[in-house]
C-alpha positions as CSV (number, residue, x, y, z in Angstrom):
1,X,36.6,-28.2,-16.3
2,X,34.7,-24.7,-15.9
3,X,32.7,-25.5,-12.8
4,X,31.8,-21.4,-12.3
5,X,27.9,-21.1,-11.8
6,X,26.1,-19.2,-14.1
7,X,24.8,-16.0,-13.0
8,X,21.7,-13.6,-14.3
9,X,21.3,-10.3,-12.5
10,X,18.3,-8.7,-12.6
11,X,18.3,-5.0,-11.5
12,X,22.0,-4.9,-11.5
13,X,22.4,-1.2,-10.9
14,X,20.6,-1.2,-7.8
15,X,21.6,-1.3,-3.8
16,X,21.0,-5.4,-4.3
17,X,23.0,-5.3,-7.8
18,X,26.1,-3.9,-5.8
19,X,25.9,-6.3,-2.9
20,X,25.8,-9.3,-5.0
21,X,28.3,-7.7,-7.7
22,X,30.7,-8.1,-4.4
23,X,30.0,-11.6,-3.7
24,X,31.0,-12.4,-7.2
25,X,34.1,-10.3,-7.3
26,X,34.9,-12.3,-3.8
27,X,34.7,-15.6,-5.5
28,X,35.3,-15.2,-9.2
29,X,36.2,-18.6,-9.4
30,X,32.8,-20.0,-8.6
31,X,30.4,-17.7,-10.4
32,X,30.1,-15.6,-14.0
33,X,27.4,-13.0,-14.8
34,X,25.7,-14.3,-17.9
35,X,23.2,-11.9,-17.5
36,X,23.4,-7.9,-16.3
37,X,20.2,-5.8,-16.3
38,X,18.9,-2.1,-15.3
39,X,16.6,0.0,-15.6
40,X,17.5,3.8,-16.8
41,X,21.3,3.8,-15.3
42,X,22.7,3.0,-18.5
43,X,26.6,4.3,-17.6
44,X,26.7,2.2,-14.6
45,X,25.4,-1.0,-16.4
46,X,28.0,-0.3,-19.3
47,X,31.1,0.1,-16.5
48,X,29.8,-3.2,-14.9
49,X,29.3,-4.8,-18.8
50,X,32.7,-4.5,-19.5
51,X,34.2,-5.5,-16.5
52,X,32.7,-8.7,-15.9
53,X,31.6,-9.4,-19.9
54,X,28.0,-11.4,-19.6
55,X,26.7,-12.8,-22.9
56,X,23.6,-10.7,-22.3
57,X,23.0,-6.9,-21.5
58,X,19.7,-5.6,-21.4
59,X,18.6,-1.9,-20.7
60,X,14.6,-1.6,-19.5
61,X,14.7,2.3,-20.9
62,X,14.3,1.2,-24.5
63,X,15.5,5.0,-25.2
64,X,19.1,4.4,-24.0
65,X,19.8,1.1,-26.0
66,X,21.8,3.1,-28.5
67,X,24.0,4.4,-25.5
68,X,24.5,0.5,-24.2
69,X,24.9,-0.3,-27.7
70,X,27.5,2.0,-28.6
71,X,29.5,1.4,-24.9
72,X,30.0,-2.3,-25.7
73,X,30.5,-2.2,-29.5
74,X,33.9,-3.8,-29.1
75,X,32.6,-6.2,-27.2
76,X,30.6,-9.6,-27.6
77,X,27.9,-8.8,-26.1
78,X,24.2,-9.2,-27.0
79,X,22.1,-5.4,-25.8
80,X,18.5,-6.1,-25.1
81,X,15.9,-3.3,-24.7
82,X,12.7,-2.7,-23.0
83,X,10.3,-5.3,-21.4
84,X,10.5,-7.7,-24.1
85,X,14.1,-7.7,-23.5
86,X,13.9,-8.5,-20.2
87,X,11.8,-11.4,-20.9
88,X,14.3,-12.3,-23.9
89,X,17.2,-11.9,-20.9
90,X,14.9,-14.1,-18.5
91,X,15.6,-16.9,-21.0
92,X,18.9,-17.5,-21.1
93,X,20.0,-20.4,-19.3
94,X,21.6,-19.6,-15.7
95,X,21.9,-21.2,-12.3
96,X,21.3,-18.5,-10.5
97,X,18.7,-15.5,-11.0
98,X,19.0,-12.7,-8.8
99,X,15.6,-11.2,-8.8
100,X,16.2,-7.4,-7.7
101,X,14.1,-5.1,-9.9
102,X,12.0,-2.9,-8.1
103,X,8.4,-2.9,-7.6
104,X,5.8,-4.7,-9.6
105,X,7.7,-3.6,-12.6
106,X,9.9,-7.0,-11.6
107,X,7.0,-9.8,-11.8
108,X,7.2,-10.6,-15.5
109,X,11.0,-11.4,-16.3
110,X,10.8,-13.3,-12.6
111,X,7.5,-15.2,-13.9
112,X,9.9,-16.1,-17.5
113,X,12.8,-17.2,-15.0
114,X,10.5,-19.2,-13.1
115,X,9.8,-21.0,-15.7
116,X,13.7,-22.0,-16.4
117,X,13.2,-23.8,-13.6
118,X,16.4,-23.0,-11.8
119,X,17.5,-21.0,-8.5
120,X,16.4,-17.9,-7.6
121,X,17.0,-15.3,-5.0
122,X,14.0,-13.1,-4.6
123,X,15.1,-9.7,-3.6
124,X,11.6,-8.3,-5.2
125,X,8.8,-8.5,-2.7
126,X,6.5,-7.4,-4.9
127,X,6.4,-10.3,-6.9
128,X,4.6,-12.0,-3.9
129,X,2.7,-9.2,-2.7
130,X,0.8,-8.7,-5.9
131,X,1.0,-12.1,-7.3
132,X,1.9,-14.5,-4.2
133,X,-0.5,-17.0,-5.0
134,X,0.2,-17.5,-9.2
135,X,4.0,-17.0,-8.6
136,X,4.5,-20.0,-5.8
137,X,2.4,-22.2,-8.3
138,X,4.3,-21.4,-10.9
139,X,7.1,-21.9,-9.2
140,X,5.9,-25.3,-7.9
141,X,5.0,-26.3,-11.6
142,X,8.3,-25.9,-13.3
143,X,10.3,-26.6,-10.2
144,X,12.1,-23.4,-9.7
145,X,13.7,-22.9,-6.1
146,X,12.8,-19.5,-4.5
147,X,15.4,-18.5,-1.9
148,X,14.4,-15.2,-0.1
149,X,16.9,-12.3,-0.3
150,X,15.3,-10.1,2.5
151,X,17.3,-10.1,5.2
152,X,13.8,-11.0,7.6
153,X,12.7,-13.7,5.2
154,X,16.3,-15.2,4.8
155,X,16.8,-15.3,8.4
156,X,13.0,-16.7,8.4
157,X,14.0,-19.2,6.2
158,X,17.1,-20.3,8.1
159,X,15.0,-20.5,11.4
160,X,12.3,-22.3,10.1
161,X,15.1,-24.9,7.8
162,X,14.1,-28.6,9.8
163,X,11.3,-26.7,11.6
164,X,7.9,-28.8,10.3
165,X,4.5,-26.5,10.0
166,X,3.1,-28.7,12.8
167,X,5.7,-27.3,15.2
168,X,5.4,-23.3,14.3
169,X,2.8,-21.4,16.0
170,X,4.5,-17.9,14.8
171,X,6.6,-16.3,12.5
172,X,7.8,-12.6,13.6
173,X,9.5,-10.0,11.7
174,X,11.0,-7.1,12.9
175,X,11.4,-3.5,11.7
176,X,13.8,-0.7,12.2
177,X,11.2,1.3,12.8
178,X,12.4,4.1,9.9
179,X,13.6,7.6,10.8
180,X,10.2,8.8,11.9
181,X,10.0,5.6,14.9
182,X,9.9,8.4,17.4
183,X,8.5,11.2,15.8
184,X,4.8,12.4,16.9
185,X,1.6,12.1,14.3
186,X,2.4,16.4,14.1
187,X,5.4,16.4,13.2
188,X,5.3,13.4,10.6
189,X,2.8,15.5,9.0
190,X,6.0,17.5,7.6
191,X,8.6,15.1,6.9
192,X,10.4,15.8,3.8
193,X,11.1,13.8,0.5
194,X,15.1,14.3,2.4
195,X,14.0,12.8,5.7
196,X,11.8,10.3,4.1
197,X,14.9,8.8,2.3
198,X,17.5,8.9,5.0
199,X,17.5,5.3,6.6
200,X,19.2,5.4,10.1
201,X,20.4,1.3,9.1
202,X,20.2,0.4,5.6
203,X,21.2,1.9,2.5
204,X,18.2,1.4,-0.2
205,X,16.7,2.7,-3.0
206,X,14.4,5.6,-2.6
207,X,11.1,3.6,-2.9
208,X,11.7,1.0,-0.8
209,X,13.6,4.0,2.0
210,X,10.0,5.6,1.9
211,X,8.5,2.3,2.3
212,X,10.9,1.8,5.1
213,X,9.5,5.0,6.8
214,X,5.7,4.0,6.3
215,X,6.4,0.9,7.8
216,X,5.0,-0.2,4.3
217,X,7.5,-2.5,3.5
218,X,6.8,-4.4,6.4
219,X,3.4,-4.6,5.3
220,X,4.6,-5.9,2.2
221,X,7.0,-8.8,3.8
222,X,4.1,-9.9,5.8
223,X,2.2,-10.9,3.0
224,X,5.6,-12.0,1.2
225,X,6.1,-14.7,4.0
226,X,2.8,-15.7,3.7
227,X,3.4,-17.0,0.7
228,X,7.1,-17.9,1.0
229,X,6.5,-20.1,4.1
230,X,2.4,-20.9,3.8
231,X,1.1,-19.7,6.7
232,X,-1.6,-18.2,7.9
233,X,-2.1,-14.6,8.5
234,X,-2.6,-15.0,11.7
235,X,0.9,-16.8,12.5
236,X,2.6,-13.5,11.2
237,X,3.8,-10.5,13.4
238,X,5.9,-7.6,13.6
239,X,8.0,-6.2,16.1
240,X,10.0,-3.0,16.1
241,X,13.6,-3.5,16.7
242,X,16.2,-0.4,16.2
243,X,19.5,-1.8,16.4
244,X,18.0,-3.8,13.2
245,X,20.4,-7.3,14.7
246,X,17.6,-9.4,15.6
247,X,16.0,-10.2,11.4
248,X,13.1,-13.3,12.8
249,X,12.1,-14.2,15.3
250,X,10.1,-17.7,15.4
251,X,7.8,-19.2,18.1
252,X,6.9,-22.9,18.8
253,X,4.3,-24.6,20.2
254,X,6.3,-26.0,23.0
255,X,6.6,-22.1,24.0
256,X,10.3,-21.5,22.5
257,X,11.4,-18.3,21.1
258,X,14.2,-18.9,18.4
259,X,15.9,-15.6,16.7
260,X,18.5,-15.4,14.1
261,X,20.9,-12.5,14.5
262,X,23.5,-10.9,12.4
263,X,24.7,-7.2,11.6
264,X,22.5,-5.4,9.0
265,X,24.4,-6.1,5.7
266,X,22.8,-7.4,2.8
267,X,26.0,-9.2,1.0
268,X,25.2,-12.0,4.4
269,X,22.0,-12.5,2.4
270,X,23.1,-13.0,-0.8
271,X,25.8,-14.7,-0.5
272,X,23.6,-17.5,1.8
273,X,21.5,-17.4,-1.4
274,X,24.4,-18.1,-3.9
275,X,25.6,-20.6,-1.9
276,X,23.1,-23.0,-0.8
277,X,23.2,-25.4,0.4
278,X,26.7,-24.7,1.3
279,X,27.8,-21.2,3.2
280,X,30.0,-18.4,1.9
281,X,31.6,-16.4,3.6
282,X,31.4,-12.7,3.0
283,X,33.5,-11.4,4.6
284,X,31.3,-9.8,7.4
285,X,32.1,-10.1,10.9
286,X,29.3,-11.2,13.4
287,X,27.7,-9.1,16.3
288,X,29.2,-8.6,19.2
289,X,26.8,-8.9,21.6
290,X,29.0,-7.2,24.6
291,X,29.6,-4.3,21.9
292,X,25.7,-4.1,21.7
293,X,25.0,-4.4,25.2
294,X,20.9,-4.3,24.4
295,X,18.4,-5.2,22.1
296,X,15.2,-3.4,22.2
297,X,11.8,-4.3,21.0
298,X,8.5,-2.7,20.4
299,X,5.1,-3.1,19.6
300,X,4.4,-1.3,16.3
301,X,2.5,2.2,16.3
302,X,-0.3,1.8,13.8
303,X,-1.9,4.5,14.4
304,X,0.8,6.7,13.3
305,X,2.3,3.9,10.6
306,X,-1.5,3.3,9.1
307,X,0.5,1.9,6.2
308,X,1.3,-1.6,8.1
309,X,-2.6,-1.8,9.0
310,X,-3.9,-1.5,5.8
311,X,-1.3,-4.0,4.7
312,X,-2.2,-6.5,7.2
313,X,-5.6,-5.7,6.4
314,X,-4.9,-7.0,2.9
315,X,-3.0,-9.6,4.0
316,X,-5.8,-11.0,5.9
317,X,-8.6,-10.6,3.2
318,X,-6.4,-12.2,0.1
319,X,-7.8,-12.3,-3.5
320,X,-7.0,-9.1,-5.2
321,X,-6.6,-7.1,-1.7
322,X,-2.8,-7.6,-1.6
323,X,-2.5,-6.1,-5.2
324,X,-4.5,-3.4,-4.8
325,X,-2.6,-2.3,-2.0
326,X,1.0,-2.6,-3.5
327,X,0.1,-0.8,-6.7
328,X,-1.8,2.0,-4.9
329,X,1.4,2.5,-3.0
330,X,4.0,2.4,-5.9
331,X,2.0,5.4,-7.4
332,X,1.4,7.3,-3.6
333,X,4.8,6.9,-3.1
334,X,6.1,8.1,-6.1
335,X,3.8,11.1,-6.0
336,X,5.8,11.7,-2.8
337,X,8.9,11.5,-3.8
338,X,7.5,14.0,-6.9
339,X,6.7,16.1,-4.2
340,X,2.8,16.1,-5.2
341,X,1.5,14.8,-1.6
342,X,2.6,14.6,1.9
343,X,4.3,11.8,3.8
344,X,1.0,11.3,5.7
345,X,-0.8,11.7,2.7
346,X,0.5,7.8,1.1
347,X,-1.9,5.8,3.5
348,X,-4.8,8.1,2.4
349,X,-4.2,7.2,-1.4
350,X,-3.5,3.7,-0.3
351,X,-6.8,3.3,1.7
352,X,-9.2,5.2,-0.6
353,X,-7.9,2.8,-3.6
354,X,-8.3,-0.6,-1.4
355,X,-12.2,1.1,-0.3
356,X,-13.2,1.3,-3.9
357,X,-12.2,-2.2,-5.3
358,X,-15.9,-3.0,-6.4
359,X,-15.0,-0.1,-9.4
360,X,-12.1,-2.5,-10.6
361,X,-14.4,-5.6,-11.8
362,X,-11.1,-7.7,-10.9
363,X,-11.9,-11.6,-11.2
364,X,-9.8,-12.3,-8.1
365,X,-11.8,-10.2,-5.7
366,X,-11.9,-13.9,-3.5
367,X,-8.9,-16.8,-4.3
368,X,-6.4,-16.3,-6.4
369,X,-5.7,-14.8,-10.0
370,X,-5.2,-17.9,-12.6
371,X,-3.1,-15.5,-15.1
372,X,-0.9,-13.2,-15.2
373,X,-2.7,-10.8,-17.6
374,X,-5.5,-11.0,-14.7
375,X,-2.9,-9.9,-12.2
376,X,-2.0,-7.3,-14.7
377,X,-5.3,-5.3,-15.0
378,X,-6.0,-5.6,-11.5
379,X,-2.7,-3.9,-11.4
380,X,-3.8,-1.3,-14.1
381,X,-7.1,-0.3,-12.5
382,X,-5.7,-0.1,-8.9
383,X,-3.1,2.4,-10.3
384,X,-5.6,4.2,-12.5
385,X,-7.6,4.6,-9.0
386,X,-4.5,6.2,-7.3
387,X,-4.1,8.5,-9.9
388,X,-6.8,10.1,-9.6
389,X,-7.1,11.1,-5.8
390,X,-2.9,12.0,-6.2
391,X,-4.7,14.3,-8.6
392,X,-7.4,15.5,-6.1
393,X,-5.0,15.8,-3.5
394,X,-2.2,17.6,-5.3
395,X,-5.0,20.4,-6.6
């Protein structure tokens, strides 16, 4: 009997895509792609098509279906285009979703696979940050199981496995810290889109690097364990850690600090995902402590990382705030990395959007959206916002 799980991977061209394309190809007999997704890369999802043969490939640049098309014509495999293929590749039964399409563009084929019902591993935060609210709920009403692919929220989530909500008084996170951790408010005014996107620790995607740098994405995982965990804001916190060995820290009542440690590979992850309840192994060794000799840790600089303020600052006032801020900062960044602003400049567009929210008529402004099409123009107007001081700025 065929006892391989079935497995859909969403954004499979992608930093994530290649980690958990290695876990499969470590255990081929216990899980099949079913399901292999990207968004412009087109050759690499055609190479990884035809090696691993899922019933379904589907290509979000509706323009380069032809190229899939004519890549896997020998083959029997379905090519879906564009959003409503992602949604049409969201539906095809699986036991396993990987969830790693980046940015908010990722919210709608996760909301369809919610609502299969089955296991996912959430490597998108932005699902939560925009939509945190309407996506647990959904998730709680078609009993889908959200396992966090984040290597802070994973490690969060291992900590906290036995650990009731009475117990907890904190949940911490930590940071790398970026390349910029030591660098004064002068010369960050400089950096480059080059130094921007060179992570001292992990190897990412561009937006998320940047958001690395910003201290952003830390932001952004604040508000996803919010959500993930249901706490308050207040029993979330972030410390600075460079050696990047130390993922979560938690603290109980009873005064004891518990961490979860392990070297900064995202296949560890993944494969604890994949596996639950059970572990696999993947092949990664653990950290020697004796090698490491210390482990450092810091109070954040907001001051010079203004982007983690104004995303705790979002994260405390709910409603819309949270999607305001992630969609102001999709379009900031990206106007960095198009070279239109400054590094320094991202927190400006990112506070000027979140100070004008009364323009955007969003229902949400207090609770939480009851549809996605709500979460959707709040979306819209946020970026329309952002636009238009990029423009400003960029004159």
């Amino acid at each position: 009997m065929n006892m391989q799980k079935r497995v859909s991977l969403f954004g499979a061209t992608g930093s994530i895509g290649d980690s958990t394309v290695n876990i499969v190809e470590q255990y081929p007999e216990q899980f099949r792609f079913v399901v292999l997704t990207a968004n412009t890369d087109s050759k690499k999802l055609i190479n990884l098509a035809r090696k691993f043969q899922p019933d379904y490939v589907a290509i979000a640049d509706a323009e380069k279906v032809d190229e899939v098309r004519h890549g896997l014509n020998d083959l029997p495999i379905e090519v879906l285009a564009g959003r409503d293929g992602l949604d049409i590749a969201a539906q095809v039964p699986t036991d396993f979703a990987m969830a790693a399409i980046v940015g908010f563009a990722g919210l709608q084929s996760t909301l369809k696979l919610i609502e299969q019902g089955t296991r996912i591993g959430l490597a998108n935060k932005e699902c939560l940050a925009a939509a945190g609210g309407l996506f647990m709920q959904r998730a709680k009403q078609y009993g889908a199981e959200i396992l966090p692919v984040d290597s802070e929220h994973n490690a969060a989530f291992q900590l906290l496995n036995n650990i009731s909500q009475y117990d907890l008084h904190k949940l911490t996170l930590t940071a790398s810290g970026g390349p910029f951790r030591d660098w004064s408010m002068d010369d960050m005014m400089n950096v480059s889109v080059e130094q921007a996107t060179n992570h001292p620790i992990w190897s990412m995607g561009p937006k998320i690097t940047v958001d690395s740098a910003t201290l952003m994405n830390k932001g952004l995982e604040l508000i996803e364990a919010q959500h993930l965990f249901a706490l308050n804001a207040d029993q979330l916190d972030v410390l600075v850690h460079p050696q990047s060995v130390v993922h979560a820290l938690i603290t109980l009542k009873d005064g004891t600090l518990m961490s979860h440690k392990a070297v900064p590979d995202m296949r560890g992850p993944i494969a604890f995902c994949m596996g639950w309840p059970e572990r696999l192994s993947a092949n990664i060794a653990a950290p020697n402590l004796a090698d490491i000799k210390s482990l450092n840790f810091f109070e954040p600089d907001r001051e010079r990382f203004p982007c983690l303020a104004l995303a705790e600052q979002a994260m405390h006032k709910g409603g819309a705030m949270p999607t305001i801020l992630n969609a102001a900062n999709e379009i900031a960044v990206q106007a960095f990395l198009d070279q239109r602003i400054g590094f320094m400049q991202i927190s400006e567009i990112v506070e000027y959007t979140m100070a004008h929210t009364g323009s955007l008529n969003t229902h949400a402004a207090v609770g939480s959206f009851s549809s996605l099409g709500e979460v959707l123009d709040c979306d819209l107007g946020a970026r329309h916002l952002a636009q238009e001081k990029v423009k400003k700025m960029s004159v």
